[in-house]
C-alpha positions as CSV (number, residue, x, y, z in Angstrom):
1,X,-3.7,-28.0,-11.7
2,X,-1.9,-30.1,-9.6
3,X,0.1,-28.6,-6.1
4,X,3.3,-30.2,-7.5
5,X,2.5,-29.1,-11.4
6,X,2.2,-25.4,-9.5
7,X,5.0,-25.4,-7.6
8,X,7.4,-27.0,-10.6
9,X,5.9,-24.4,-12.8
10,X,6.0,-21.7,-10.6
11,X,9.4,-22.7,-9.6
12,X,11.2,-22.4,-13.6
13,X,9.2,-19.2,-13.9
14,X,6.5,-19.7,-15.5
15,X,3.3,-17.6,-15.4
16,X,0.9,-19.1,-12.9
17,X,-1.6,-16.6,-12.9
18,X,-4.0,-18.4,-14.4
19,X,-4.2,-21.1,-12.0
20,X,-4.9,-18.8,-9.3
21,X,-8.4,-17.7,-8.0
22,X,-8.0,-14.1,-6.6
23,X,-11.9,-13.4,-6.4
24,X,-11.3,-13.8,-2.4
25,X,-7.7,-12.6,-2.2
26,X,-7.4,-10.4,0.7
27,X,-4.0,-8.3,2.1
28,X,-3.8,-9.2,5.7
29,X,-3.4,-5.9,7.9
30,X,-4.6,-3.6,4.8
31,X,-8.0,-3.3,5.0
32,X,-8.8,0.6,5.0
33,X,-11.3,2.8,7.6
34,X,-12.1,6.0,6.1
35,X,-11.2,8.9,9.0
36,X,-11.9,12.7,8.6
37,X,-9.0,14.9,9.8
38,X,-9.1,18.7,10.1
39,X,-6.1,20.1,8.8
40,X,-5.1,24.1,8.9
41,X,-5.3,26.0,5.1
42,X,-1.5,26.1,5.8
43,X,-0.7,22.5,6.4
44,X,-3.0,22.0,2.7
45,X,-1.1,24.2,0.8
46,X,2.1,22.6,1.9
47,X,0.9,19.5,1.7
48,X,-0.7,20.1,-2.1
49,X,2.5,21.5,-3.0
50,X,4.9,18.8,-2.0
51,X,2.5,16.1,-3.8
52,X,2.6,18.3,-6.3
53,X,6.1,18.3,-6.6
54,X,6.6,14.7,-5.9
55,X,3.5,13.7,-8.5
56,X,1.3,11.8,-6.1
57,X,-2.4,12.8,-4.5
58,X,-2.8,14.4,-0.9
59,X,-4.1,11.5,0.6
60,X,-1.1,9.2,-0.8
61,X,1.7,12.1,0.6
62,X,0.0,12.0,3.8
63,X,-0.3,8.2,4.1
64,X,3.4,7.6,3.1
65,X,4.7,10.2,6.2
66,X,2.4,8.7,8.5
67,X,3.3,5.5,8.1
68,X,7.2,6.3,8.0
69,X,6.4,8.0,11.4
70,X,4.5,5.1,12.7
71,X,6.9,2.7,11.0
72,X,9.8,5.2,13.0
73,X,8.3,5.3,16.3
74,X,7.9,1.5,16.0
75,X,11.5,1.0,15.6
76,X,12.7,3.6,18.4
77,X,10.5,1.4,21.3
């Protein structure tokens, strides 16, 4: 397909999807590093209950406040 076929198709709204190639797609600034924290039994009970209550996992609960900290802290400088 054609850049100017794309970008008129793409433009009234039509599905492009399958002209893409996304084998090598990549999300700049999201590639992950596992890290091991040590957390206190209290911290995991509070921190399994609120992603309990909010329906999400541990690890997404604890992602989501850090990054509104770091995202915070950013904005405060």
């Amino acid at each position: 397909m054609k850049a100017k076929k794309f970008d008129s198709d793409f433009d009234s709204g039509k599905d492009v999807t399958a002209a893409l190639d996304v084998s090598k797609a990549r999300r700049p600034l999201q590639k992950q590093k596992r890290v091991n924290v040590d957390f206190p039994d209290w911290m995991i009970e509070s921190l399994d209950r609120e992603a309990s209550r909010l329906g999400v996992t541990r690890q997404s609960i604890i992602k989501v406040w850090l990054a509104e900290r770091l995202e915070q802290s950013a904005s405060n400088k």
